[in-house]
C-alpha positions in Angstrom: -175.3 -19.0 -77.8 -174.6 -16.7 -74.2 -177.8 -15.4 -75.2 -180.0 -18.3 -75.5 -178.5 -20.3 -72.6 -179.7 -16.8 -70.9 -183.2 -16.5 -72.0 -183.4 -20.3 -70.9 -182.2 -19.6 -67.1 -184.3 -16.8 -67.1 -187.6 -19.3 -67.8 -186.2 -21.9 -65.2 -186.3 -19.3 -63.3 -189.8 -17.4 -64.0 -191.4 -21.0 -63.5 -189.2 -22.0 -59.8 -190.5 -18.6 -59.1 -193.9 -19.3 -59.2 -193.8 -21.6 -56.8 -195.7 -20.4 -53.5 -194.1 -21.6 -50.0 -196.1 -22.0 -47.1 -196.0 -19.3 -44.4 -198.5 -20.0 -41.9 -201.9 -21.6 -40.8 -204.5 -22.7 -38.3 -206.8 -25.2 -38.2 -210.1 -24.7 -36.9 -212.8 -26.7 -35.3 -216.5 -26.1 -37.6 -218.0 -29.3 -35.7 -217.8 -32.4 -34.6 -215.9 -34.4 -37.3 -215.9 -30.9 -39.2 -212.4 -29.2 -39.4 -211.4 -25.5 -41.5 -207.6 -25.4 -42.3 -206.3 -22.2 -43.6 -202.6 -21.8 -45.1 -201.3 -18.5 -45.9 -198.6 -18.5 -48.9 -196.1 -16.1 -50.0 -195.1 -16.3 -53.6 -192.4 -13.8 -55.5 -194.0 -10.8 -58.2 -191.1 -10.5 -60.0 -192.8 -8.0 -62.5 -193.2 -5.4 -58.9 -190.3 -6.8 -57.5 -192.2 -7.7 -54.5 -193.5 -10.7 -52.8 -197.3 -11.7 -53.2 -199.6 -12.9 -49.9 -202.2 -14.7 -50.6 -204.4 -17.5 -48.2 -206.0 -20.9 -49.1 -208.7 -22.6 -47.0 -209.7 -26.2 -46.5 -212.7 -27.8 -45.4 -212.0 -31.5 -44.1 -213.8 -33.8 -42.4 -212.8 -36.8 -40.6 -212.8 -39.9 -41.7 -214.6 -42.1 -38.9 -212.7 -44.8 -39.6 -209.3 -44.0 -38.7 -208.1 -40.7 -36.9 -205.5 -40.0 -39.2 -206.9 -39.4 -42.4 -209.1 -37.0 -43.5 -211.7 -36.5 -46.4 -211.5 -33.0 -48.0 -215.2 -31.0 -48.7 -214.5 -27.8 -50.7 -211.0 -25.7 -50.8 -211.0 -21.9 -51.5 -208.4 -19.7 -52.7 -208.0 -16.4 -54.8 -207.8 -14.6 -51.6 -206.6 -10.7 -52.0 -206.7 -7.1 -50.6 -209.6 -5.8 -51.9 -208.6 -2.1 -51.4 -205.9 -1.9 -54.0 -208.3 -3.8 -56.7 -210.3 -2.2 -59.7 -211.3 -4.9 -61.9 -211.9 -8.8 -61.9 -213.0 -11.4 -63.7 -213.3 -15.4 -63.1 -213.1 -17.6 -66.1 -216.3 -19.6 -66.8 -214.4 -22.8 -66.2 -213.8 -21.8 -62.7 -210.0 -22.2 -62.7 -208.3 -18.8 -63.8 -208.8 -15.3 -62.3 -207.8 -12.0 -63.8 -207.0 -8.9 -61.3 -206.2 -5.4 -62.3 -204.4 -4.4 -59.3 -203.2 -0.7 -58.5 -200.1 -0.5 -56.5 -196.2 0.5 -56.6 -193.3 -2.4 -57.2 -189.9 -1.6 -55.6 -188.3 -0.3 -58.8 -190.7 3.0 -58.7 -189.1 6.1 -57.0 -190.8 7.5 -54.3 -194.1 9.7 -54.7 -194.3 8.1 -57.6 -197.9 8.2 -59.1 -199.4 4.3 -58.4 -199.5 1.9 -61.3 -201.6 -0.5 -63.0 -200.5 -4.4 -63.1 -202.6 -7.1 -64.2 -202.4 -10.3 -62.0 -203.6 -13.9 -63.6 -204.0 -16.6 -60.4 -205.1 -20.2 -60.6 -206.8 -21.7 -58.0 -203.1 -22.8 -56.0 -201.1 -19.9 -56.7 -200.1 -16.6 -59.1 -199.2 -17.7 -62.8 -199.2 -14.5 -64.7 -198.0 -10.8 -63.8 -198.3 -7.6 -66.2 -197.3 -4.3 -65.5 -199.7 -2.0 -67.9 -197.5 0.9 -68.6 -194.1 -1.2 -69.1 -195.0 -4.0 -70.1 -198.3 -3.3 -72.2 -197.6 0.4 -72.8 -196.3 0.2 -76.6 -199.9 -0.8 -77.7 -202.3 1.2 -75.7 -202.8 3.7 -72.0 -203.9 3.1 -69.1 -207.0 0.8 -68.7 -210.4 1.9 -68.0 -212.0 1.1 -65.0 -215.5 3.8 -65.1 -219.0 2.2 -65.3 -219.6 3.8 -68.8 -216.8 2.1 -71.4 -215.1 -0.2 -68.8 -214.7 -3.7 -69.6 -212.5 -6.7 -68.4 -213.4 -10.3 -68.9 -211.5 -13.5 -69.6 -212.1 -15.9 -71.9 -214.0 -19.3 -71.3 -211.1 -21.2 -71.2 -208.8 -18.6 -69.1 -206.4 -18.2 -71.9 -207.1 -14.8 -73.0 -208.5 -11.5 -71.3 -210.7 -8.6 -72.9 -210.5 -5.2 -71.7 -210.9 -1.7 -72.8 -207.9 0.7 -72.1 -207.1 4.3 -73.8 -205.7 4.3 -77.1 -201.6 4.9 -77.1 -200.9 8.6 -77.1 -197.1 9.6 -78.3 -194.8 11.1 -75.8 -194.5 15.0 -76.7 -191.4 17.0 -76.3 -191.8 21.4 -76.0 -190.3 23.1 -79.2 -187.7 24.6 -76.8 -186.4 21.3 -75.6 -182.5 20.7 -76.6 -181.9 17.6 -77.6 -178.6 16.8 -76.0 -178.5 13.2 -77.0 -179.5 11.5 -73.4 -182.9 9.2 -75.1 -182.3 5.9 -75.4 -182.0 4.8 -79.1 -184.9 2.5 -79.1 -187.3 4.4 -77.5 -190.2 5.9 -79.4 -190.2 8.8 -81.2 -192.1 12.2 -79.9 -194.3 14.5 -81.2 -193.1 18.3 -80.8 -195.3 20.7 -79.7 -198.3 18.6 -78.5 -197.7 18.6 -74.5 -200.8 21.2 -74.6 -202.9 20.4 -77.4 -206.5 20.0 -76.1 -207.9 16.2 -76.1 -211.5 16.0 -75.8 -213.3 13.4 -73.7 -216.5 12.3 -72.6 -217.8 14.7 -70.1 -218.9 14.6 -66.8 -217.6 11.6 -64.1 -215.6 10.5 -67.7 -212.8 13.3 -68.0 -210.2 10.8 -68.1 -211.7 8.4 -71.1 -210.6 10.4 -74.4 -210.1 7.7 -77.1 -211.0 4.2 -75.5 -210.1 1.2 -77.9 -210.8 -2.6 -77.4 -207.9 -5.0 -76.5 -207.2 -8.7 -76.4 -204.5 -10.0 -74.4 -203.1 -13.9 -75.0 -201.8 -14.8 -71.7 -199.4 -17.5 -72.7 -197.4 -15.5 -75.1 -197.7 -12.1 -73.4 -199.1 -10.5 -76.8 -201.8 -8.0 -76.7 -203.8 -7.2 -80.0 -206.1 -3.6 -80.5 -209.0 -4.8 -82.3 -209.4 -2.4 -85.1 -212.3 -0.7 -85.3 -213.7 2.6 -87.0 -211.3 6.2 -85.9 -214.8 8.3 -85.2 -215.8 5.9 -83.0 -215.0 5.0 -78.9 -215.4 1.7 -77.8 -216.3 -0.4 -75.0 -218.2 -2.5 -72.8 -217.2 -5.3 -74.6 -218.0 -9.5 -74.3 -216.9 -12.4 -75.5 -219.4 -14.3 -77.3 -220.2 -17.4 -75.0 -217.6 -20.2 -74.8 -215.3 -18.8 -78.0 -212.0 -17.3 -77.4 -212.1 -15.8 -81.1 -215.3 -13.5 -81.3 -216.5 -10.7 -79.4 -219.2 -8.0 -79.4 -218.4 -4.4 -78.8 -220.4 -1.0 -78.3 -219.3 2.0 -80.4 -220.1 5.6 -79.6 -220.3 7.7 -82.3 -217.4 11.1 -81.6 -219.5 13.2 -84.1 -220.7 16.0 -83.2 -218.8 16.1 -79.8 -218.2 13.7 -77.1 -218.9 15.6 -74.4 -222.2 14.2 -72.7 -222.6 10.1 -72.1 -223.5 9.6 -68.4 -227.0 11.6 -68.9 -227.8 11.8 -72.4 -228.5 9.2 -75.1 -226.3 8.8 -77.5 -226.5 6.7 -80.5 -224.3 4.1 -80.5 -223.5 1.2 -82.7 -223.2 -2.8 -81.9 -220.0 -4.6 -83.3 -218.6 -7.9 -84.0 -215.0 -8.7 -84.0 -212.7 -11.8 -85.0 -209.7 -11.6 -83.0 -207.9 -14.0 -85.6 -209.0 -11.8 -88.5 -209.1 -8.3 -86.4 -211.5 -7.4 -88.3 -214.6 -5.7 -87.0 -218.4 -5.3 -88.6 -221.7 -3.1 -87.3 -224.1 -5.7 -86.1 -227.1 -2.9 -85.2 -227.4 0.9 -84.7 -229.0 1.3 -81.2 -230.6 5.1 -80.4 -232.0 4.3 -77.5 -229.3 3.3 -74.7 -232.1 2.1 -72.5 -232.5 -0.9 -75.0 -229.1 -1.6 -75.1 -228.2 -4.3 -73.0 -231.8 -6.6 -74.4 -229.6 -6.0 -77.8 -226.5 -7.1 -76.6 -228.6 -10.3 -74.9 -230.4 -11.1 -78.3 -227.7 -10.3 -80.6 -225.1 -12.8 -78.6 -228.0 -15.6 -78.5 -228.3 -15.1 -82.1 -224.2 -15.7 -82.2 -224.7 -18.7 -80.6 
C-alpha cells in the first residue's frame, strides 16, 4: 500500500515537474505593426538533477483595430546549447524533438568522465529525460555518434526513437580481486579475467565502434528493445520505413574476415528489414558496392511503401 501511494506521488510529481516557469523576456520592435517577443524558461531535469534553459519566440502583429490585442504569426521553440549536442532528430509531424546531449548532472563526482542523456522536448517545454548509462545501460553502451554506423531518428509520430549504440559488454573483475562482499546484490554479474582481452573494432576514425547493435526506444513506457539481428554482423545507419512506427531498415557489415578497414575500403554489406513487434529481422539485398548504397536504401524503402 506505502509503496503504491509512493510510486503515485512520485508521478504527481514527474508531471508538476515538467512544468516550465517563465524567467525572462523582451519584446522587440520587427516593424511597424510587427512585434518579436522572446520568453526564456527554466524547467527542472530531474534525471541530471539540474535545471534546463531553454527560450521560446513569438512573432505578433497588431491587430489595427484595437491596441490591445494582438494576432500571433509563427512561434519558435526547441532552443538549446549547441556545443554540448551530438545527435538530433525532429519528428515528421513537427511536434517532438529528440537530443542526445553530453553533459554532467549534479549526482556525478568531480572529474568525472561526461555522460550521455537523451532529451525528448515538445514544442512548449522538456517531456522526456534519459540518462544512457543508468537508465539505458542494462540493454546496451554508449551510443554512437560517427558518420559511419551512427543513427538516431524518431518515429513519424514522436513516440518512439531509433538509434544505434554499442552492444552491452559485462563488467570484468581481475582474478586477484577479493571479494569482500561490498557489490550490491542486484547488480550484474562480472566476468573474471576479461578487463584485458582484446575487442576488435573498425579501424581508422572508428576505434571506439566494436559491436554496434540497432535499438528502439518507446518513449512513453521508457522501454528500450535490441532488434535482433545476425552475431557476425555490425549494424547501423538505420531508418524507419516512412510513416510506420513498427518497421525499419538496417545496414549490416559483415565481421568476417576482420573489421578493421570501413572508412576507405568497400565492404560488402547487407540490407535488413526489421518488425519491432516481432523483433525479428530478414536480408532484404547484399550490396558490394558501398557507393550504391544509399539508391538501395532509397528504392528498397519506396518499394516498402
Amino acid at each position: 500500500m506505502m509503496a503504491a501511494i509512493q510510486e503515485k506521488a512520485r508521478q504527481l510529481y514527474r508531471e508538476i515537474a515538467q512544468i516550465p516557469v517563465a524567467t525572462g523576456g523582451r519584446i522587440f520592435r520587427s516593424g511597424d505593426e510587427l512585434y518579436e517577443i522572446e520568453i526564456k524558461w527554466s524547467q527542472k531535469d530531474l534525471e541530471r538533477g539540474n535545471k534546463v534553459s531553454f527560450a521560446k519566440s513569438y512573432l505578433v502583429r497588431r491587430v489595427p483595430a484595437g491596441l490591445k490585442k494582438l494576432s500571433l504569426l509563427s512561434s519558435n521553440s526547441f532552443q538549446h546549447d549547441a556545443t554540448s549536442v551530438l545527435l538530433e532528430s525532429y519528428s515528421t509531424c513537427g511536434k517532438f524533438r529528440a537530443v542526445l546531449m553530453k553533459g554532467k548532472s549534479s549526482k556525478m563526482e568531480s572529474g568525472a568522465e561526461p555522460q550521455q542523456f537523451i532529451e525528448i522536448w515538445d514544442s512548449n517545454s522538456l517531456i522526456k529525460s534519459f540518462n544512457v548509462k543508468e537508465q539505458l545501460g542494462k540493454k546496451h553502451g554508449k551510443i554512437n555518434v560517427d558518420d559511419q554506423f551512427s543513427s538516431f531518428q524518431l518515429s513519424s509520430d514522436g513516440s518512439k526513437l531509433l538509434y544505434v549504440a554499442e552492444k552491452k559488454v559485462p563488467d570484468s573483475i581481475s582474478y586477484f580481486k577479493k571479494n569482500n562482499g561490498d557489490e550490491d546484490k542486484g547488480s550484474e554479474p562480472k566476468e573474471m579475467g576479461t578487463e584485458y582481452v582484446y575487442r576488435q573494432s573498425w579501424g581508422e576514425q572508428l576505434t571506439t565502434v566494436i559491436n554496434p547493435i540497432i535499438v528502439v526506444l518507446d518513449i512513453k513506457t521508457e522501454e528500450c528493445t535490441v532488434i535482433d539481428s545476425p552475431s557476425n554482423y555490425s549494424c547501423g545507419r538505420a531508418r524507419w520505413v516512412p510513416d510506420s512506427t513498427k518497421e525499419l531498415v538496417y545496414v549490416g557489415y559483415n565481421n568476417e574476415p576482420l573489421k578493421l578497414g570501413l572508412l576507405y575500403c568497400n565492404r560488402k554489406s547487407t540490407l535488413f528489414c526489421a518488425n519491432v513487434d516481432t523483433n525479428v529481422s530478414s536480408k532484404i539485398i547484399i550490396i558490394n558496392d558501398m557507393t550504391h548504397l544509399h539508391c538501395h536504401m532509397t528504392s528498397i524503402i519506396l518499394i516498402i511503401m
